[in-house]
The first five atom37 places (N, CA, C, CB, O) and aatype in JSON, in Angstrom:
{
  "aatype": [20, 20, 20, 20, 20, 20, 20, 20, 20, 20, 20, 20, 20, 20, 20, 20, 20, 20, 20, 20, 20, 20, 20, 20, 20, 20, 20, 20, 20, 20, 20, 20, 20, 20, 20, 20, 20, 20, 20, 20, 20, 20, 20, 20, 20, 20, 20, 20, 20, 20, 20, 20, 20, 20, 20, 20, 20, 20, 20, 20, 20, 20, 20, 20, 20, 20, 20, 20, 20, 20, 20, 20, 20, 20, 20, 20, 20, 20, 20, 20, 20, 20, 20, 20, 20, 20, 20],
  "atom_mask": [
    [1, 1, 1, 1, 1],
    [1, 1, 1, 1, 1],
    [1, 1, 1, 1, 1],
    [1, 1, 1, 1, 1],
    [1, 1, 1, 1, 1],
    [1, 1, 1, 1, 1],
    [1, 1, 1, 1, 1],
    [1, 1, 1, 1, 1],
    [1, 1, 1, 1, 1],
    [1, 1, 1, 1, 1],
    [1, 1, 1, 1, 1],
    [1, 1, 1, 1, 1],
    [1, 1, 1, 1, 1],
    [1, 1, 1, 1, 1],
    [1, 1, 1, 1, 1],
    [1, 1, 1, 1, 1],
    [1, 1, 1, 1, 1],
    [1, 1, 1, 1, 1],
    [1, 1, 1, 1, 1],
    [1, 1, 1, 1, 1],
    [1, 1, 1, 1, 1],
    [1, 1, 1, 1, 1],
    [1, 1, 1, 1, 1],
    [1, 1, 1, 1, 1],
    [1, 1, 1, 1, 1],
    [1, 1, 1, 1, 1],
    [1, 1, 1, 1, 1],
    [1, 1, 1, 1, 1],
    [1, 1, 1, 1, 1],
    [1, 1, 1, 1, 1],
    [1, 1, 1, 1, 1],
    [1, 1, 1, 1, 1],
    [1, 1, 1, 1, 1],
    [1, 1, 1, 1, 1],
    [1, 1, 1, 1, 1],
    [1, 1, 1, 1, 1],
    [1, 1, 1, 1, 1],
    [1, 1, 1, 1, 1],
    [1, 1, 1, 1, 1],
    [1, 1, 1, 1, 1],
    [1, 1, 1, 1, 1],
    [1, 1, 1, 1, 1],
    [1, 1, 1, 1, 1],
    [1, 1, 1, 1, 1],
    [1, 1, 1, 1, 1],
    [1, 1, 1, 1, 1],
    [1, 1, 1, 1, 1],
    [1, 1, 1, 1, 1],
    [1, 1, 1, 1, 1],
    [1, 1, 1, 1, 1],
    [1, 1, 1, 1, 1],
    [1, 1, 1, 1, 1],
    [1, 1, 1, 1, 1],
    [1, 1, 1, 1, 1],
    [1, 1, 1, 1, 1],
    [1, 1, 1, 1, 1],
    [1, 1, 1, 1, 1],
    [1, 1, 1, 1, 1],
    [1, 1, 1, 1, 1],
    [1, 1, 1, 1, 1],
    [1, 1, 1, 1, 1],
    [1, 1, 1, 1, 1],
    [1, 1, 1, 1, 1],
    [1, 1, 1, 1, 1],
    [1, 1, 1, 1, 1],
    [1, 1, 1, 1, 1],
    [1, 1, 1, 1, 1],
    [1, 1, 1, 1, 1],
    [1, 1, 1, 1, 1],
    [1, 1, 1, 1, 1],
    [1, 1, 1, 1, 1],
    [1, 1, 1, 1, 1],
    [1, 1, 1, 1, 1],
    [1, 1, 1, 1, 1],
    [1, 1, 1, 1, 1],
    [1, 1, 1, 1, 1],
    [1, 1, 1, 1, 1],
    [1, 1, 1, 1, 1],
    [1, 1, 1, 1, 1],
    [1, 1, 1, 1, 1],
    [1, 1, 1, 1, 1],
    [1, 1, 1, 1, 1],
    [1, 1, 1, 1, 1],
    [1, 1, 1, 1, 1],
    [1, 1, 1, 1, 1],
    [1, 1, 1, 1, 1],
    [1, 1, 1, 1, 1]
  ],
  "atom_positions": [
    [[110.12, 72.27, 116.1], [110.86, 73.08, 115.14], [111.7, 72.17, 114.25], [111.75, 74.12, 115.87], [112.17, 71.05, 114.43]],
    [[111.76, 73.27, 112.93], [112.83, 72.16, 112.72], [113.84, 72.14, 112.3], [112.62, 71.4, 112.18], [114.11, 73.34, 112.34]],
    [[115.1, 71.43, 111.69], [116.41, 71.88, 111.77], [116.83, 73.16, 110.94], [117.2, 70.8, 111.41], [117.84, 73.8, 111.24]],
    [[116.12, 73.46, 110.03], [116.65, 74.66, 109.48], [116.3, 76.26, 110.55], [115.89, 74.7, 107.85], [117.11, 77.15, 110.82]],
    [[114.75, 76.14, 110.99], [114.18, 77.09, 112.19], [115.31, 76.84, 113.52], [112.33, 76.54, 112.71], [115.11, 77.82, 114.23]],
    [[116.01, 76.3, 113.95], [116.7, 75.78, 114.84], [118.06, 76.49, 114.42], [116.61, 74.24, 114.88], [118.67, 76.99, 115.36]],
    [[118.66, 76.63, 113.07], [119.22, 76.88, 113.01], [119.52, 78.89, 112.66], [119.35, 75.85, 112.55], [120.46, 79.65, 112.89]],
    [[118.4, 79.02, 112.15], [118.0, 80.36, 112.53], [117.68, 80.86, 113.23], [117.52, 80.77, 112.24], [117.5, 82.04, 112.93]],
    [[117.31, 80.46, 114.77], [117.01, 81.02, 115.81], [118.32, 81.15, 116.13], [116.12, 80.42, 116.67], [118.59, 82.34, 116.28]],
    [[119.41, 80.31, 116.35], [120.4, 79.96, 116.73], [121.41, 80.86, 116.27], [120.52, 78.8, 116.47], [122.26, 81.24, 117.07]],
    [[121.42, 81.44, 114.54], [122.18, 82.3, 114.5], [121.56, 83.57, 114.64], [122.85, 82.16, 113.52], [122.32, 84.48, 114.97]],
    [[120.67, 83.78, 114.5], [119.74, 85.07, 114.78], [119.92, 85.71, 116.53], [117.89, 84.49, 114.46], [119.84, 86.85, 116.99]],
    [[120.21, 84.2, 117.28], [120.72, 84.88, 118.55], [121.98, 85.17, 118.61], [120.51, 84.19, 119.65], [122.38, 85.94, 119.48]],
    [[122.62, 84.74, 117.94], [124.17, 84.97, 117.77], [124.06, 86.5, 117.45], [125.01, 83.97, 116.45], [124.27, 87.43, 118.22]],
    [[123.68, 86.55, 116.14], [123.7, 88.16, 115.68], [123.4, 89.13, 117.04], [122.34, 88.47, 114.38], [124.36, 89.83, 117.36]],
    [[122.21, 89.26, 117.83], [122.0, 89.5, 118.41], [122.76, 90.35, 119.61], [121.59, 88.77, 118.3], [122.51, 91.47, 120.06]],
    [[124.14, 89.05, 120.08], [124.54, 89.26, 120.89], [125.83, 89.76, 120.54], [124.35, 88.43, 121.57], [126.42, 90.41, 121.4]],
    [[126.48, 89.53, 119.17], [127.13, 90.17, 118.52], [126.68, 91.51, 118.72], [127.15, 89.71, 117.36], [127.22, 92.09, 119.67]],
    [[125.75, 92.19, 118.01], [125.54, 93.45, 117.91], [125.44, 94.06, 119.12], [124.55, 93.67, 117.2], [125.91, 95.19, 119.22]],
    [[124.82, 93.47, 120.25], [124.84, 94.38, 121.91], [126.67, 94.76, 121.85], [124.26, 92.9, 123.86], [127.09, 95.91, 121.68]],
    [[127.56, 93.57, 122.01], [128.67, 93.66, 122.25], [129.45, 94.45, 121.57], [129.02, 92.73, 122.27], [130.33, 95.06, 122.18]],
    [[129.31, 94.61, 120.25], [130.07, 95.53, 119.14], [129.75, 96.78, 119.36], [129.75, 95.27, 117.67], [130.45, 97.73, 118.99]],
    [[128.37, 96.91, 120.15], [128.07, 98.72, 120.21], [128.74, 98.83, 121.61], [126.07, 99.42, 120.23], [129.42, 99.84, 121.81]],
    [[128.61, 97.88, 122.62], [129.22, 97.79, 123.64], [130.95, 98.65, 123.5], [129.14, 96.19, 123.9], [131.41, 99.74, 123.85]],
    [[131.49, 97.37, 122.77], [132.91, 98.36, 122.35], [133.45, 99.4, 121.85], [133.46, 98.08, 121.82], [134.58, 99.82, 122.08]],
    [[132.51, 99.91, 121.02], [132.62, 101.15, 120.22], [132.58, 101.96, 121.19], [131.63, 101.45, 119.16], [133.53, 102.75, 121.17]],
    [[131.53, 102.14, 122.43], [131.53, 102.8, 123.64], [131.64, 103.22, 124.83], [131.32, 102.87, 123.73], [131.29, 104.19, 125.5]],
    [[132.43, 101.89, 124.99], [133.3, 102.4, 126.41], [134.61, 102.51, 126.45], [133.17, 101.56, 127.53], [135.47, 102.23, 127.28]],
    [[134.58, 103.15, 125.04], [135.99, 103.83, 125.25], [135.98, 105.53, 125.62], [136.86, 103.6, 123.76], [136.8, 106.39, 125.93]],
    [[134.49, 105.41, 125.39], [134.18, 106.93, 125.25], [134.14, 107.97, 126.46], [132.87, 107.02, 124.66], [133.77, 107.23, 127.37]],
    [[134.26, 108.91, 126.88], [134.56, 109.51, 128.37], [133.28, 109.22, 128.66], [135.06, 111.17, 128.68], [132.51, 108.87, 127.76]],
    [[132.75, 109.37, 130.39], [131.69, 109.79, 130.65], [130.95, 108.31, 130.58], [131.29, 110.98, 129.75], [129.95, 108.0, 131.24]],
    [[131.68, 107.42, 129.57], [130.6, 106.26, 129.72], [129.67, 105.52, 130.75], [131.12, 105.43, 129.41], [130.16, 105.91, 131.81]],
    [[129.06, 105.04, 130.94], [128.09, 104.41, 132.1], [127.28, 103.6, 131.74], [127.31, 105.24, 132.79], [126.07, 103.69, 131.5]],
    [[128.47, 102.25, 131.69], [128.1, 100.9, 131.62], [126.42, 100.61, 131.55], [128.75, 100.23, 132.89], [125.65, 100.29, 130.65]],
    [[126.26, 101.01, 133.41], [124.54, 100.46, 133.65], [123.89, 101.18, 132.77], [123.73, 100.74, 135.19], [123.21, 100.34, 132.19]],
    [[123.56, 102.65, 132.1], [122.77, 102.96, 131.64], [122.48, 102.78, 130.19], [122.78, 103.83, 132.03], [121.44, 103.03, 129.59]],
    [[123.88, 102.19, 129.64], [124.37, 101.54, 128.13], [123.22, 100.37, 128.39], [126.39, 100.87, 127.89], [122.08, 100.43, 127.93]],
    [[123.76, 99.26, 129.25], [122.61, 98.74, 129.1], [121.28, 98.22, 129.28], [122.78, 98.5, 128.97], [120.7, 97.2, 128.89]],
    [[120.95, 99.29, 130.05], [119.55, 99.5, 130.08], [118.84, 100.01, 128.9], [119.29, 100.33, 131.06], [117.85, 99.6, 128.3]],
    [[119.55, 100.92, 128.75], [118.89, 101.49, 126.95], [118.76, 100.41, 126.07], [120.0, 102.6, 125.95], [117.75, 100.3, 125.38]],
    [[120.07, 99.23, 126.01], [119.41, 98.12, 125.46], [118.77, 97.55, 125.81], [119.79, 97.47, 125.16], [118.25, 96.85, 124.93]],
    [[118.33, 97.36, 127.0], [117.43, 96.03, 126.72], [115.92, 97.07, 127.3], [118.02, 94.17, 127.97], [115.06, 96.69, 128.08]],
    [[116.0, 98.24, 126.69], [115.01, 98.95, 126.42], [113.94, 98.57, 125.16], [115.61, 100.12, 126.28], [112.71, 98.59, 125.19]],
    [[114.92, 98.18, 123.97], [114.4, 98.4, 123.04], [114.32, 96.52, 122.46], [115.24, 99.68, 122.26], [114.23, 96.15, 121.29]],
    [[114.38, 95.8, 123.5], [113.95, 94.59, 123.98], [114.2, 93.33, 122.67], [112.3, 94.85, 124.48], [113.54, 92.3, 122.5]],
    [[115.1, 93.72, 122.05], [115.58, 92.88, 120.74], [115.43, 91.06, 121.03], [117.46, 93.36, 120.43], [114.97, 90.32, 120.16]],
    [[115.83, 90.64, 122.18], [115.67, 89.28, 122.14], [114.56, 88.75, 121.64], [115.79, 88.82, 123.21], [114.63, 87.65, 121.09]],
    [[113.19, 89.54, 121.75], [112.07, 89.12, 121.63], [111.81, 88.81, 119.67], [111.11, 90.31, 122.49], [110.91, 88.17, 119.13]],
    [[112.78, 89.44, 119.15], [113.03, 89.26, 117.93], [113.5, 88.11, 117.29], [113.67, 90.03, 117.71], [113.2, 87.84, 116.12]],
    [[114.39, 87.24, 118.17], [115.36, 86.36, 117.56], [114.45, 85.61, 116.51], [116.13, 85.36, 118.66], [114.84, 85.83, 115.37]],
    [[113.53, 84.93, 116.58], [112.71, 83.95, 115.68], [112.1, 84.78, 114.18], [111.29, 83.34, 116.73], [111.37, 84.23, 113.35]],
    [[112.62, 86.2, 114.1], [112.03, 86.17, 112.54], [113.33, 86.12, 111.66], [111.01, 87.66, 112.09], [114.52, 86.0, 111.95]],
    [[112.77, 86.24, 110.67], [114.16, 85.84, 109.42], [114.77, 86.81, 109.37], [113.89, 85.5, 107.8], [114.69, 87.99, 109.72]],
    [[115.69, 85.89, 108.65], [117.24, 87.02, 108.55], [117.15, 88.86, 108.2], [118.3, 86.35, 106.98], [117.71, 89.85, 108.66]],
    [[116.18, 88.61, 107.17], [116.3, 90.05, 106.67], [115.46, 90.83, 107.65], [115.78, 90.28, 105.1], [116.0, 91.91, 107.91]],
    [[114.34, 90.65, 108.27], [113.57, 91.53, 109.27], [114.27, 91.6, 110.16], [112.33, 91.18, 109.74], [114.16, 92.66, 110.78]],
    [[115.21, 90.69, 110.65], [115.65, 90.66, 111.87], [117.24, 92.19, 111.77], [116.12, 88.65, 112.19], [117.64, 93.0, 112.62]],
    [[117.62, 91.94, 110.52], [118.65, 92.8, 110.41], [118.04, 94.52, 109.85], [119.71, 91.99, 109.3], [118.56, 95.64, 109.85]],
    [[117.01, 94.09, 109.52], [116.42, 96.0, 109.32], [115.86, 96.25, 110.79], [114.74, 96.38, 107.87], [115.33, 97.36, 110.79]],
    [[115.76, 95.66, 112.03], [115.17, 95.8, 113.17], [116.55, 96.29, 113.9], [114.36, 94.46, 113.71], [116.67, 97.33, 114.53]],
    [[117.55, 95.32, 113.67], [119.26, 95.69, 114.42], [119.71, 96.98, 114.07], [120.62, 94.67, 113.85], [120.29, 97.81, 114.77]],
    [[119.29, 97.03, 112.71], [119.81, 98.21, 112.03], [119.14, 99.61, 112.75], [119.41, 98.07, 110.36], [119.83, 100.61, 112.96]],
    [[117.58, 99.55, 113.15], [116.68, 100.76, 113.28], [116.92, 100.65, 114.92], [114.87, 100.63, 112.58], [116.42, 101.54, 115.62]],
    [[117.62, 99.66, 115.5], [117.62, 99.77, 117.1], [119.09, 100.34, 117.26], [117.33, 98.16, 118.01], [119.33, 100.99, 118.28]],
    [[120.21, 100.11, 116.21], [121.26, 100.83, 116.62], [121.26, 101.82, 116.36], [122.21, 100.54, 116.38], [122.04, 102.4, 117.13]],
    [[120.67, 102.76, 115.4], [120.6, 103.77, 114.89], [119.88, 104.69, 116.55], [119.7, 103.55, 113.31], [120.34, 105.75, 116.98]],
    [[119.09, 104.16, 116.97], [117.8, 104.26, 117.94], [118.64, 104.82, 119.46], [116.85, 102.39, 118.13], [118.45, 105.64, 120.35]],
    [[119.78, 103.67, 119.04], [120.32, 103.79, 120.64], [122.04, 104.83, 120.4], [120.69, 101.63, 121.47], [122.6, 105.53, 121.25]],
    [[122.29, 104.67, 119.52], [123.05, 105.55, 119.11], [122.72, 107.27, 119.29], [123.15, 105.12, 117.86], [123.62, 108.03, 119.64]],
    [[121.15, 107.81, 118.95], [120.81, 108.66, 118.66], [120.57, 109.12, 120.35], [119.83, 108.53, 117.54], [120.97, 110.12, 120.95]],
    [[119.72, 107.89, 120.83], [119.48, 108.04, 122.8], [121.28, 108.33, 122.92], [118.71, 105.88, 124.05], [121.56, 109.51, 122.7]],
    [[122.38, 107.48, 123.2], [123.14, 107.53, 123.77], [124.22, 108.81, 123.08], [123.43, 106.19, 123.94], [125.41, 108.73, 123.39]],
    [[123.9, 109.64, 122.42], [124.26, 110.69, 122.35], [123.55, 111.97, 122.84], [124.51, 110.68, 121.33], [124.15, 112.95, 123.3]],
    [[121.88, 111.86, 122.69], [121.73, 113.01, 123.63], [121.56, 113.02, 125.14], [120.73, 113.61, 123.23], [121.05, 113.99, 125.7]],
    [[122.01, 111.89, 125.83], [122.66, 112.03, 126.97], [123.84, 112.29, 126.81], [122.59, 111.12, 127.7], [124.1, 113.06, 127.74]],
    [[124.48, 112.19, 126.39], [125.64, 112.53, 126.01], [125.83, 114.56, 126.25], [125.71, 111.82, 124.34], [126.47, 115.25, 127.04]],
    [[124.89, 114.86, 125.09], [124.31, 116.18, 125.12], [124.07, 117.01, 126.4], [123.16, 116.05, 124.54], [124.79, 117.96, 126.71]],
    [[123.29, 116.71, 126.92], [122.23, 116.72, 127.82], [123.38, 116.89, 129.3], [121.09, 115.11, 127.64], [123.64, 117.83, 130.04]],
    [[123.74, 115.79, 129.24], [125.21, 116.15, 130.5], [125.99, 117.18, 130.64], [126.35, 115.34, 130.41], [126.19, 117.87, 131.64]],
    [[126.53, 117.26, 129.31], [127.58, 118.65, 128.59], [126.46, 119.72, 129.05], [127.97, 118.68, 126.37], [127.0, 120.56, 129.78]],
    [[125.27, 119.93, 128.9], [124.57, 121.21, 128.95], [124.56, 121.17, 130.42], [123.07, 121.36, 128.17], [124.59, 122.27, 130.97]],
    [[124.51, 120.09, 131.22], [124.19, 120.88, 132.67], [125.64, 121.01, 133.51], [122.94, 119.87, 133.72], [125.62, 121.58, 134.61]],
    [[127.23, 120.31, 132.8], [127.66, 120.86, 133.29], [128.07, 122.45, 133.05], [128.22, 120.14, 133.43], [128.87, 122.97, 133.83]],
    [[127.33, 123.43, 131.62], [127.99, 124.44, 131.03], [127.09, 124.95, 131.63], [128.33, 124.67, 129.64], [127.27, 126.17, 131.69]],
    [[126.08, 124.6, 132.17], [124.92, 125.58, 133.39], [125.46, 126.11, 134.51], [123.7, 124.72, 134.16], [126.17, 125.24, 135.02]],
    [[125.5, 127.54, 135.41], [125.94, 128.13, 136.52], [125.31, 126.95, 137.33], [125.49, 129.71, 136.81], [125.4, 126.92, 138.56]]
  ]
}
């Protein structure tokens, strides 16, 4: 590889782990949270395997996986609320 690919893998994993952590915080402040299943849903949607493309694919992929896990980690969210409003 070479130093410029080196250096985009490098921040591309950065981003990466940035973004787990930032959704991380946004959500365990939230009631009901559950750490293990936060991240399992991530590494559901298996982003590391991404780090090596360029900047811009790599950020419309972050973008469509937070949107992704945002949308999962609200209808559990949902989904809980309904079975505790069940007899």
């Amino acid at each position: 590889m070479d130093t410029q690919a080196v250096i985009s893998v490098l921040r591309n994993n950065y981003r990466l782990t940035a973004f787990n952590h930032n959704l991380y915080n946004e959500y365990k402040l939230k009631p009901n949270f559950d750490e293990q299943k936060f991240w399992d849903s991530l590494q559901y949607y298996e982003l590391k395997k991404y780090y090596t493309l360029d900047n811009i694919e790599l950020a419309v992929k972050i973008s469509l996986s937070k949107a992704k896990a945002k949308k999962t980690i609200s209808l559990s969210k949902f989904q809980n609320r309904r079975k505790c409003l069940e007899p």
